[in-house]
ZAVEXMAR-567387 format. One line per field, with one value per residue (C-alpha): residue number from 0; residue in one letter; x, y, z. Coordinates in steps of 0.1 Angstrom, whole numbers, plus 2048, in hexadecimal, padded with zeros to 3 digits. Layout:
REM residues N
pos: NUM|...;
code: A|...;
x: X|...;
y: Y|...;
z: Z|...;
This chain:
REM residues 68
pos: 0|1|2|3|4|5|6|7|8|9|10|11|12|13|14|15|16|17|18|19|20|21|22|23|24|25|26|27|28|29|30|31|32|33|34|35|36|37|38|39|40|41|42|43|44|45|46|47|48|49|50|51|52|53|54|55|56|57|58|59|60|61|62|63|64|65|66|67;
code: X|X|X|X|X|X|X|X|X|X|X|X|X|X|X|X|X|X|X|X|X|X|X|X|X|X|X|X|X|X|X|X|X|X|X|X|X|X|X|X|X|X|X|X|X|X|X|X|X|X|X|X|X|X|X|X|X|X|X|X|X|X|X|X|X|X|X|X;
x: 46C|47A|459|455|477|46B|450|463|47B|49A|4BC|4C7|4B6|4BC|4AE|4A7|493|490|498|47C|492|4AB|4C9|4D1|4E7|4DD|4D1|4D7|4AF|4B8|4D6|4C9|4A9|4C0|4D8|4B8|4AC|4CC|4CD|4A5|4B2|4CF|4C5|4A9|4C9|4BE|4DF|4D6|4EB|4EC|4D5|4CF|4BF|4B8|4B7|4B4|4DA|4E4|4E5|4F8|4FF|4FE|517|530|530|534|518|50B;
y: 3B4|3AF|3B3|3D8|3DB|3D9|3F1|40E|402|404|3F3|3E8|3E3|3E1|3C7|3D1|3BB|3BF|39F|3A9|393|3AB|397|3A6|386|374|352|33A|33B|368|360|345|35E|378|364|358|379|385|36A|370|395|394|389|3A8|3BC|3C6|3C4|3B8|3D5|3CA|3BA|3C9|3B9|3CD|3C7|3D7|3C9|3DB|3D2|3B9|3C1|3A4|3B7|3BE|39E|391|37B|389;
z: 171|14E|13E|153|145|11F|123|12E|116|12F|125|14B|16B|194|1A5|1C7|1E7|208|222|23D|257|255|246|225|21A|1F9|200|1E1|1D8|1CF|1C0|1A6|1A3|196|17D|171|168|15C|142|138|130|122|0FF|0FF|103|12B|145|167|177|19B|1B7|1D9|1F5|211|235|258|25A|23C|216|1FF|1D7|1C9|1B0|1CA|1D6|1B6|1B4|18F;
């Protein structure tokens, strides 16, 4: 993701998944996925803008719920 990021050169990104079960609600595992990548960008100057996860049940921001 970071590494598409670079080529285009874009300055912030979206993370965005789908949860096939239908839950949209963060486990841990997508939470710790995206601080992770929000530290590997921020020193190349990219912003992690927000993380949505997308279910049958609805969506979570990661943002809103102030998980990043």
């Amino acid at each position: 993701m970071v590494e598409r990021t670079l080529k285009l050169p874009a300055t912030a990104l979206i993370l965005v998944h789908n949860h096939p079960g239908g839950n949209p609600t963060p486990p841990w595992t997508d939470i710790e996925m995206t601080r992770v990548i929000v530290e590997v960008a921020k020193p190349l100057d990219i912003a992690v803008d927000d993380h949505i996860i997308v279910g049958r049940d609805g969506l979570a921001s990661l943002k809103a719920l102030k998980l990043i």
